[in-house]
PDB file of N, H, CA, C and O in Angstrom:
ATOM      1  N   UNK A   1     116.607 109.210 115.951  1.00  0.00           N
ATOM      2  CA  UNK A   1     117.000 107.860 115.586  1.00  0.00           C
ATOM      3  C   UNK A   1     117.638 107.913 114.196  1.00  0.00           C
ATOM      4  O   UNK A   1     117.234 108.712 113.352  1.00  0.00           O
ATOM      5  N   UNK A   2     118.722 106.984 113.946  1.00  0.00           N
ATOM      6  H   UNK A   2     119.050 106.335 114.632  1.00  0.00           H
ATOM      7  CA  UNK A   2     119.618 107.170 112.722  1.00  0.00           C
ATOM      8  C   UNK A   2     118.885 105.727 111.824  1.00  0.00           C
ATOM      9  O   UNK A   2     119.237 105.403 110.690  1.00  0.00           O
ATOM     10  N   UNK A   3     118.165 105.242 112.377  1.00  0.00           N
ATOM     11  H   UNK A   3     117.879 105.505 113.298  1.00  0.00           H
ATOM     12  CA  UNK A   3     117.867 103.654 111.643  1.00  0.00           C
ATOM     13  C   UNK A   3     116.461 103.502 111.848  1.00  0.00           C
ATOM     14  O   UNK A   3     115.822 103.765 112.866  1.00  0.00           O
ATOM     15  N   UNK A   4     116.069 103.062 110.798  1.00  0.00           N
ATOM     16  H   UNK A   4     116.588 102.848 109.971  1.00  0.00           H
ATOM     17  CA  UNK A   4     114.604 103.027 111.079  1.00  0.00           C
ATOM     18  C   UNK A   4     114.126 101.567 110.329  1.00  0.00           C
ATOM     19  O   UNK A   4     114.969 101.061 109.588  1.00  0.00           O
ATOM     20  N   UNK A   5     112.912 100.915 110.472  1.00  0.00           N
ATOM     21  H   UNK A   5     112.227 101.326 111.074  1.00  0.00           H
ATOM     22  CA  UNK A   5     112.994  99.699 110.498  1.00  0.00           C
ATOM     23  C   UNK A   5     111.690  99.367 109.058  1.00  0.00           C
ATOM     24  O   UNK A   5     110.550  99.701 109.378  1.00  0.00           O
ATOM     25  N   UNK A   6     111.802  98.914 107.963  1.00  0.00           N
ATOM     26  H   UNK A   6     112.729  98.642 107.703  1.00  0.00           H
ATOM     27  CA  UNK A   6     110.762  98.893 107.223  1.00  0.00           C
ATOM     28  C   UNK A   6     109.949  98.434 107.376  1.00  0.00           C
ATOM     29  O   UNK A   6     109.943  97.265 107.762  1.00  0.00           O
ATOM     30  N   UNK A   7     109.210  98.899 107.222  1.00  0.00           N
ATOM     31  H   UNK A   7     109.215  99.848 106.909  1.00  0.00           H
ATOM     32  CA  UNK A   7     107.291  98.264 107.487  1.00  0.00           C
ATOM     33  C   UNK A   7     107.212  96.824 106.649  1.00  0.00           C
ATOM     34  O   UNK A   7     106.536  95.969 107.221  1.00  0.00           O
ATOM     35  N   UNK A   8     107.634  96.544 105.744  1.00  0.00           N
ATOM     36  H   UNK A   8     108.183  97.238 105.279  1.00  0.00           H
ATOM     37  CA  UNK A   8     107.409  95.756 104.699  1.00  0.00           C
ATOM     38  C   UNK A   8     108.250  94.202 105.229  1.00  0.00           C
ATOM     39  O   UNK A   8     107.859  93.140 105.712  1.00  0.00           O
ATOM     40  N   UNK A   9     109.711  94.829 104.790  1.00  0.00           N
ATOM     41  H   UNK A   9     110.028  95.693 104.397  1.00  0.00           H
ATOM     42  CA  UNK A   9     110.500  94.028 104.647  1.00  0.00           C
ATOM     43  C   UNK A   9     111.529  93.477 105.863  1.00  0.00           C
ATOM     44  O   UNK A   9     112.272  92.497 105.902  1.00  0.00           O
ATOM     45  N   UNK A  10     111.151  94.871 107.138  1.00  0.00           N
ATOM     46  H   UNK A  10     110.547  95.667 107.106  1.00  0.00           H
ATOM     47  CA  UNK A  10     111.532  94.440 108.435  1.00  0.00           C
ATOM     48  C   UNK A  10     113.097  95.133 108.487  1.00  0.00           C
ATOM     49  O   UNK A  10     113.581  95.288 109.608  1.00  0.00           O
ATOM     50  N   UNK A  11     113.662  95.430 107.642  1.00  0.00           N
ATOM     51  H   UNK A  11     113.269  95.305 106.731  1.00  0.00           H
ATOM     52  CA  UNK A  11     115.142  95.617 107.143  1.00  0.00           C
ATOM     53  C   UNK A  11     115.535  96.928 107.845  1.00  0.00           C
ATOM     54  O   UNK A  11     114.826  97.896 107.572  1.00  0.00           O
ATOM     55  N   UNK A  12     116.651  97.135 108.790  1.00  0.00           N
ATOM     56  H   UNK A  12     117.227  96.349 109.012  1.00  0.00           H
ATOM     57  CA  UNK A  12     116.848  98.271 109.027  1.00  0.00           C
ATOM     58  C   UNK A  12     117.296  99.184 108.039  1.00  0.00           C
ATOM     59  O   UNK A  12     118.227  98.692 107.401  1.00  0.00           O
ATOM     60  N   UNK A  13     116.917 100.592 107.584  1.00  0.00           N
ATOM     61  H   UNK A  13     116.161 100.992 108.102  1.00  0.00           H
ATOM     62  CA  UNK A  13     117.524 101.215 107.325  1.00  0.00           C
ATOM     63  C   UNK A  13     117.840 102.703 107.445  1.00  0.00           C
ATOM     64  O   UNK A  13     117.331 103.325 108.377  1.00  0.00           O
ATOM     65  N   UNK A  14     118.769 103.423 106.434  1.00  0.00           N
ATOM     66  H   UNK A  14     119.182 102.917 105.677  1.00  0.00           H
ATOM     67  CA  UNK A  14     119.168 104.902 107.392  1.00  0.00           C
ATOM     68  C   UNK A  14     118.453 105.820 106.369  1.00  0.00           C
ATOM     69  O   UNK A  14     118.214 107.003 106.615  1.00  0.00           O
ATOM     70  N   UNK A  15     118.195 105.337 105.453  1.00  0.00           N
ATOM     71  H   UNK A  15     118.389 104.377 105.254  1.00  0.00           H
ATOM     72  CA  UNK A  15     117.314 106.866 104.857  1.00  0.00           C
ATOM     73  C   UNK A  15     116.056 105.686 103.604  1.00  0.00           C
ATOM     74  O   UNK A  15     116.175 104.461 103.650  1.00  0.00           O
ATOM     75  N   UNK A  16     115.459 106.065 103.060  1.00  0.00           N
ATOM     76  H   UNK A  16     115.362 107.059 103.022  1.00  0.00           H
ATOM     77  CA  UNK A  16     114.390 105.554 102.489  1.00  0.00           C
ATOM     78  C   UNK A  16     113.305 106.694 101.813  1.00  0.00           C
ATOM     79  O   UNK A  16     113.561 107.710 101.166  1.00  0.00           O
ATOM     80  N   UNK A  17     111.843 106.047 102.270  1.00  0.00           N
ATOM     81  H   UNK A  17     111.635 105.222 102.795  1.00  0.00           H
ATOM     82  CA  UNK A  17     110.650 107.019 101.995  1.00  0.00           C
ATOM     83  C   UNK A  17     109.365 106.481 103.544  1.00  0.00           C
ATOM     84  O   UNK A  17     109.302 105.324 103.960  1.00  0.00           O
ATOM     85  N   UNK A  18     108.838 107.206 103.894  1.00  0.00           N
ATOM     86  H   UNK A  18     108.889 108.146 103.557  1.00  0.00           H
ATOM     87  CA  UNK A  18     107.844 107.389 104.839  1.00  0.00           C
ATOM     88  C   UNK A  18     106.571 108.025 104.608  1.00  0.00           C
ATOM     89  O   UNK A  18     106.352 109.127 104.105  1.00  0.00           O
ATOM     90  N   UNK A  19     106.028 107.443 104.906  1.00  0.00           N
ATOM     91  H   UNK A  19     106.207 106.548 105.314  1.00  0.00           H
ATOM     92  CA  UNK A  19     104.469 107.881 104.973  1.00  0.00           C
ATOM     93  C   UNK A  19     103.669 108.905 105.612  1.00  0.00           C
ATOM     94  O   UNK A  19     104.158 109.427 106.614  1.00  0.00           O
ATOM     95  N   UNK A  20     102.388 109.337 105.170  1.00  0.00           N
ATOM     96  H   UNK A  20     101.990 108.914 104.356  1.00  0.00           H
ATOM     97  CA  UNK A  20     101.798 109.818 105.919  1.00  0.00           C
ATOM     98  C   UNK A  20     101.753 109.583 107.316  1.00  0.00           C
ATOM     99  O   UNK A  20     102.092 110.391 108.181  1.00  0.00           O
ATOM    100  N   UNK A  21     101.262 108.292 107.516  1.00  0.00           N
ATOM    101  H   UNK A  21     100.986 107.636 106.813  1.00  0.00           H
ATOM    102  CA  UNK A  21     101.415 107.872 108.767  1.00  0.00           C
ATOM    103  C   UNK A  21     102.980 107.474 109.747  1.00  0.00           C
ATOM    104  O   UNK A  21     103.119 106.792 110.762  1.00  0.00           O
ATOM    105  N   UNK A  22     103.876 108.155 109.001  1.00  0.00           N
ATOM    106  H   UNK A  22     103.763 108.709 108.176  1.00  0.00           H
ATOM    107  CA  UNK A  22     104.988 107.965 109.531  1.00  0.00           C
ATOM    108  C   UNK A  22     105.433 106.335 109.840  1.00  0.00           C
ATOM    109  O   UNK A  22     105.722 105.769 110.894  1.00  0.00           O
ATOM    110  N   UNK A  23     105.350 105.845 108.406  1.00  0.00           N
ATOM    111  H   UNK A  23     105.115 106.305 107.550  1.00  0.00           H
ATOM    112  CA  UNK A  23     105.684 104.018 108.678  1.00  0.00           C
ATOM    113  C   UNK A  23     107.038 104.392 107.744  1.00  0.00           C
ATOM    114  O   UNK A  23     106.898 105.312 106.938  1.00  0.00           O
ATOM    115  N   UNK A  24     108.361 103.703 107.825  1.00  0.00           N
ATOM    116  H   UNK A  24     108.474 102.955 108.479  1.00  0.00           H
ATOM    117  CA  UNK A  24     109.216 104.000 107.096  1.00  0.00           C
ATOM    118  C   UNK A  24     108.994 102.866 106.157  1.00  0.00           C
ATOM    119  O   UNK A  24     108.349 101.915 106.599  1.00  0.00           O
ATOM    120  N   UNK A  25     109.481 102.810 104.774  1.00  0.00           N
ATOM    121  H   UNK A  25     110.005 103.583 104.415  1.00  0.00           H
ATOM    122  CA  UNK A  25     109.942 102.074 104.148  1.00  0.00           C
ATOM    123  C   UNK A  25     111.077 102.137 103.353  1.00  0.00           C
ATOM    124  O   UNK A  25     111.283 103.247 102.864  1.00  0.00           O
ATOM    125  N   UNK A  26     112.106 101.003 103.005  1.00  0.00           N
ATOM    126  H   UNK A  26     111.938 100.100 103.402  1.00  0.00           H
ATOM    127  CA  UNK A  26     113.100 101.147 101.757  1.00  0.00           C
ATOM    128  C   UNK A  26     113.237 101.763 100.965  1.00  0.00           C
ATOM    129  O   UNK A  26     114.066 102.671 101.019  1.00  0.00           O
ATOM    130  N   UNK A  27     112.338 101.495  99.682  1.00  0.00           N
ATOM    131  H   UNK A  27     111.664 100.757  99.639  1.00  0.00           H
ATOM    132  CA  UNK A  27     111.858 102.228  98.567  1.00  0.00           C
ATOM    133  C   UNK A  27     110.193 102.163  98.133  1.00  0.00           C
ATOM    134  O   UNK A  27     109.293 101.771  98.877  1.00  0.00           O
ATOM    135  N   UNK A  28     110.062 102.578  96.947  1.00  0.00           N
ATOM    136  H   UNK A  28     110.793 102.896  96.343  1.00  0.00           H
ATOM    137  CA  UNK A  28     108.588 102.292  96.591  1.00  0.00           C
ATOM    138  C   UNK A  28     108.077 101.083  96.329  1.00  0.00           C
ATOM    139  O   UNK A  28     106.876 100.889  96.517  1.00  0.00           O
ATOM    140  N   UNK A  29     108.883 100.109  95.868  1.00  0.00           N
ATOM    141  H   UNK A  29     109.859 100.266  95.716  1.00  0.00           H
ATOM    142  CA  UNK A  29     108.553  98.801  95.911  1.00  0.00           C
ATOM    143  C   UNK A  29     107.657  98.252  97.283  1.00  0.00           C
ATOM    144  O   UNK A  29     106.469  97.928  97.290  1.00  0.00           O
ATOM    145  N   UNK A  30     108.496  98.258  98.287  1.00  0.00           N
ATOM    146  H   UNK A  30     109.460  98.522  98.282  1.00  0.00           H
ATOM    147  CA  UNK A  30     108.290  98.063  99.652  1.00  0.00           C
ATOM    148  C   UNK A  30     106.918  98.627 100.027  1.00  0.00           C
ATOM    149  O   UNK A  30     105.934  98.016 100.445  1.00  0.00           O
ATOM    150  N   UNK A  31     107.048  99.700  99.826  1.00  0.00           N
ATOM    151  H   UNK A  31     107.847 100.196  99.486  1.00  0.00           H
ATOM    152  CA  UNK A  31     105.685 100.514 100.360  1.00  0.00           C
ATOM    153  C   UNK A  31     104.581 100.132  99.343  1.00  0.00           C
ATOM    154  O   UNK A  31     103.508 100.536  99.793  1.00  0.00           O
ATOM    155  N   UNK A  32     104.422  99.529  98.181  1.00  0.00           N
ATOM    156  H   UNK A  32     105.293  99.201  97.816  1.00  0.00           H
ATOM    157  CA  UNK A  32     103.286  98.838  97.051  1.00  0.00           C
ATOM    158  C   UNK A  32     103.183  97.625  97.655  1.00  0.00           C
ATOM    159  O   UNK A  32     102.081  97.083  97.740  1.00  0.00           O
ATOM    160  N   UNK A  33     104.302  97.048  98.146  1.00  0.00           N
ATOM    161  H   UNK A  33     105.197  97.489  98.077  1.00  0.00           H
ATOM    162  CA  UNK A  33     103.649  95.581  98.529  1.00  0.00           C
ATOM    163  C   UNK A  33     102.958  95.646  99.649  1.00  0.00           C
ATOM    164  O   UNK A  33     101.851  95.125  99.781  1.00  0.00           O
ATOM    165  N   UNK A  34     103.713  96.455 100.765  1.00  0.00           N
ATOM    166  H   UNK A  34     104.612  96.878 100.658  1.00  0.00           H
ATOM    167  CA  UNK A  34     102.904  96.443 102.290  1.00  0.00           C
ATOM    168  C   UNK A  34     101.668  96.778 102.050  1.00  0.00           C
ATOM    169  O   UNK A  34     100.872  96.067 102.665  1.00  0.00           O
ATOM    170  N   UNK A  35     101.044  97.840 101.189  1.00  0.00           N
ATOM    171  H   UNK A  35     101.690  98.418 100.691  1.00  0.00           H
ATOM    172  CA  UNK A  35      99.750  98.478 100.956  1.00  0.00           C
ATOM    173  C   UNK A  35      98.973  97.127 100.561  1.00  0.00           C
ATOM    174  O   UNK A  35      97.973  96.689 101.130  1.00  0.00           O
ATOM    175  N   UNK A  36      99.835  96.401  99.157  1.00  0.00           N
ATOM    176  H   UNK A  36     100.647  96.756  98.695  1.00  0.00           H
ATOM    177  CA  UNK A  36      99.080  95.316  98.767  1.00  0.00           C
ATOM    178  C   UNK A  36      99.013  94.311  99.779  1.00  0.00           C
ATOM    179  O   UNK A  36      97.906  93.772  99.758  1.00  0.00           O
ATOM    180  N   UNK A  37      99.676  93.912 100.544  1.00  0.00           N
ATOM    181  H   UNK A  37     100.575  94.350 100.561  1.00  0.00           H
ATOM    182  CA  UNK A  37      99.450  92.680 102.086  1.00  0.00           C
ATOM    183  C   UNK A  37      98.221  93.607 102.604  1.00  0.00           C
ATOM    184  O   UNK A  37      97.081  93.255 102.303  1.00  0.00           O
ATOM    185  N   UNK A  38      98.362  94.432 103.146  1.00  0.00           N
ATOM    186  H   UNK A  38      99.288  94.718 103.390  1.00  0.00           H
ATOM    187  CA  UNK A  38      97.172  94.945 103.706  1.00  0.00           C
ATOM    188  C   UNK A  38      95.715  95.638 103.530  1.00  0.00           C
ATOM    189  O   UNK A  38      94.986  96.149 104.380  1.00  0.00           O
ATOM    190  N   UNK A  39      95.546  95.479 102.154  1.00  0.00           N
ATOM    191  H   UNK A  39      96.137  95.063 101.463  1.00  0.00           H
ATOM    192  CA  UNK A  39      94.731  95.935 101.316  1.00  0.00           C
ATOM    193  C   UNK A  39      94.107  97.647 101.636  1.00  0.00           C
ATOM    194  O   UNK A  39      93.025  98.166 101.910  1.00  0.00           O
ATOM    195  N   UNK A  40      95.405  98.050 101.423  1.00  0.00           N
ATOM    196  H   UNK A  40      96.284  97.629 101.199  1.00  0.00           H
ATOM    197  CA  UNK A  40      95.475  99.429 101.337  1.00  0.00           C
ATOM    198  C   UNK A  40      95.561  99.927  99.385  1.00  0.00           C
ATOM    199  O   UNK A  40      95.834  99.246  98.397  1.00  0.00           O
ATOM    200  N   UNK A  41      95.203 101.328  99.536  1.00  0.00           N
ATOM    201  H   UNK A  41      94.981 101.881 100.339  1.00  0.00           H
ATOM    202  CA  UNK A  41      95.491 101.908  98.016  1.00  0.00           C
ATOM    203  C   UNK A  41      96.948 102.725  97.927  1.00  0.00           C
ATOM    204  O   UNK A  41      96.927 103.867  98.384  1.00  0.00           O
ATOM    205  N   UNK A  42      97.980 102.324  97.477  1.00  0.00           N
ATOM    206  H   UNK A  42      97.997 101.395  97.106  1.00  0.00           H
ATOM    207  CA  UNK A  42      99.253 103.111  97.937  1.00  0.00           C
ATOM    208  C   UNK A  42      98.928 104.175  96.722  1.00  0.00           C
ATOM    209  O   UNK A  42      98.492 104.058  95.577  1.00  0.00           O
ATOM    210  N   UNK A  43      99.343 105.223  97.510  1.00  0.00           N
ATOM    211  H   UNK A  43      99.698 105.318  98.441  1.00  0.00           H
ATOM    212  CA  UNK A  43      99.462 106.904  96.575  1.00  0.00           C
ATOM    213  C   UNK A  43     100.706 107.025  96.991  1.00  0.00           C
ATOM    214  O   UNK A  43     101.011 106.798  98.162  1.00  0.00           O
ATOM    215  N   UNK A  44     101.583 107.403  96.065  1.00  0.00           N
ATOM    216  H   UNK A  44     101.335 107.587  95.114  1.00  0.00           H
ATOM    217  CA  UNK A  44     102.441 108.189  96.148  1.00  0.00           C
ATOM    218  C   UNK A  44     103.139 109.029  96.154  1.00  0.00           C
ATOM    219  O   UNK A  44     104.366 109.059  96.255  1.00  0.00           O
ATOM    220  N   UNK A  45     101.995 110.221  95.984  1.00  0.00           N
ATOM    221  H   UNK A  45     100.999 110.197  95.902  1.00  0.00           H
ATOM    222  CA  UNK A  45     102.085 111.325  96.863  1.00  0.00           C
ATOM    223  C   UNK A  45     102.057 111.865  97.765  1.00  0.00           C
ATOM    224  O   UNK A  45     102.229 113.084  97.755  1.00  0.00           O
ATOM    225  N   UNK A  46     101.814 111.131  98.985  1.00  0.00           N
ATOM    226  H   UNK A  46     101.674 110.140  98.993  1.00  0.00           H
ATOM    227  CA  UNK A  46     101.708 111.263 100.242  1.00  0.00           C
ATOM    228  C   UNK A  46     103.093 109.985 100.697  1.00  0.00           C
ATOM    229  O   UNK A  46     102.971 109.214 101.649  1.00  0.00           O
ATOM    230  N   UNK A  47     103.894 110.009 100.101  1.00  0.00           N
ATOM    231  H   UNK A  47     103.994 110.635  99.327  1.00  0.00           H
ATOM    232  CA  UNK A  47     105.099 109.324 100.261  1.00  0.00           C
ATOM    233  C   UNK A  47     106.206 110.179 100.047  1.00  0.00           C
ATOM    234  O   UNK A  47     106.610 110.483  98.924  1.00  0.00           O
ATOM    235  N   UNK A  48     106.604 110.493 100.902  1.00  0.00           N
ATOM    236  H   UNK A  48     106.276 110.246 101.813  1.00  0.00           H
ATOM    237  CA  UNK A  48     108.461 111.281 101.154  1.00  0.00           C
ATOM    238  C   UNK A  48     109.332 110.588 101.183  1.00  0.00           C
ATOM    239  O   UNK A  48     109.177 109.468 101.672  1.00  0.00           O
ATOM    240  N   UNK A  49     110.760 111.049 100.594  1.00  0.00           N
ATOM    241  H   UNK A  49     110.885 111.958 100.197  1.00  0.00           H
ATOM    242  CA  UNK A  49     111.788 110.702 100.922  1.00  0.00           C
ATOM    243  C   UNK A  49     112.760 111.157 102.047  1.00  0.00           C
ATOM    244  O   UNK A  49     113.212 112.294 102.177  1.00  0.00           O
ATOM    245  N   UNK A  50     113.006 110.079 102.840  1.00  0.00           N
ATOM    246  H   UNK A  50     112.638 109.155 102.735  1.00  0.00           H
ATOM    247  CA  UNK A  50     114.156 111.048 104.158  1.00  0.00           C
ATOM    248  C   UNK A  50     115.708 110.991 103.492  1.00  0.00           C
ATOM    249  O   UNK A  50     116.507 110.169 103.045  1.00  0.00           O
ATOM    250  N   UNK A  51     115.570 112.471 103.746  1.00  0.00           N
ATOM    251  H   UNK A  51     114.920 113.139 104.110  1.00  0.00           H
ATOM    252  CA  UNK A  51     116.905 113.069 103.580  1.00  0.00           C
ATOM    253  C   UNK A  51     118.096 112.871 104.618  1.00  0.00           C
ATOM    254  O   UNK A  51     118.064 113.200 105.803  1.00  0.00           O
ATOM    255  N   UNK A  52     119.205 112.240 103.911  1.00  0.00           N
ATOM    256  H   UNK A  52     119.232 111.973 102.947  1.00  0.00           H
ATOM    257  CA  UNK A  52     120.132 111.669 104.734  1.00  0.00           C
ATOM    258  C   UNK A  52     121.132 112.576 105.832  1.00  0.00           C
ATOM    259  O   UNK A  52     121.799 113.593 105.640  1.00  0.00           O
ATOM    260  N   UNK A  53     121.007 112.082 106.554  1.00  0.00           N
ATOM    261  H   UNK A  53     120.464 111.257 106.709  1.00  0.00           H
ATOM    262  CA  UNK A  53     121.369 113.399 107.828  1.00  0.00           C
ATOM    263  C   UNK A  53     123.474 113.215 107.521  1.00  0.00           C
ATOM    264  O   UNK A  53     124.273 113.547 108.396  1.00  0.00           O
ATOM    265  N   UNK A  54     123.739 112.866 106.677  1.00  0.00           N
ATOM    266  H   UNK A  54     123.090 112.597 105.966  1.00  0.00           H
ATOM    267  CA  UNK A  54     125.296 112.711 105.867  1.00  0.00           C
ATOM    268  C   UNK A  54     125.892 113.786 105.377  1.00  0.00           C
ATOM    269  O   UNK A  54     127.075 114.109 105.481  1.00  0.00           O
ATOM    270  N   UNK A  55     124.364 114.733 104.430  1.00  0.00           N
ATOM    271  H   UNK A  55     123.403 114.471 104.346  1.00  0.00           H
ATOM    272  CA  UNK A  55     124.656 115.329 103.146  1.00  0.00           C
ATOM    273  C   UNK A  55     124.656 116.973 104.162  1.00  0.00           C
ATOM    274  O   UNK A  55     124.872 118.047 103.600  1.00  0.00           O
TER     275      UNK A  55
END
């Protein structure tokens, strides 16, 4: 899949950061708030960036 859909903000997009659990998000913003809606502890070390299949 070339598009992936943010957990957070709903927003399609083509490259970002993903989780452990393989949830995509935008950026780190995105992934602090979803944690904070869901009363999760966001680490961000267990947060990757996807590398754009472009480069």
């Amino acid at each position: 899949m070339l598009a992936y859909q943010c957990e957070n903000c709903k927003k399609f997009i083509l490259w970002g950061s993903v989780n452990e659990h393989n949830q995509h998000f935008c950026d780190e913003k995105c992934y602090e708030k979803y944690c904070e809606r869901n009363g999760y502890t966001p680490d961000k070390n267990k947060l990757y960036k996807i590398k754009s299949v472009f480069n």
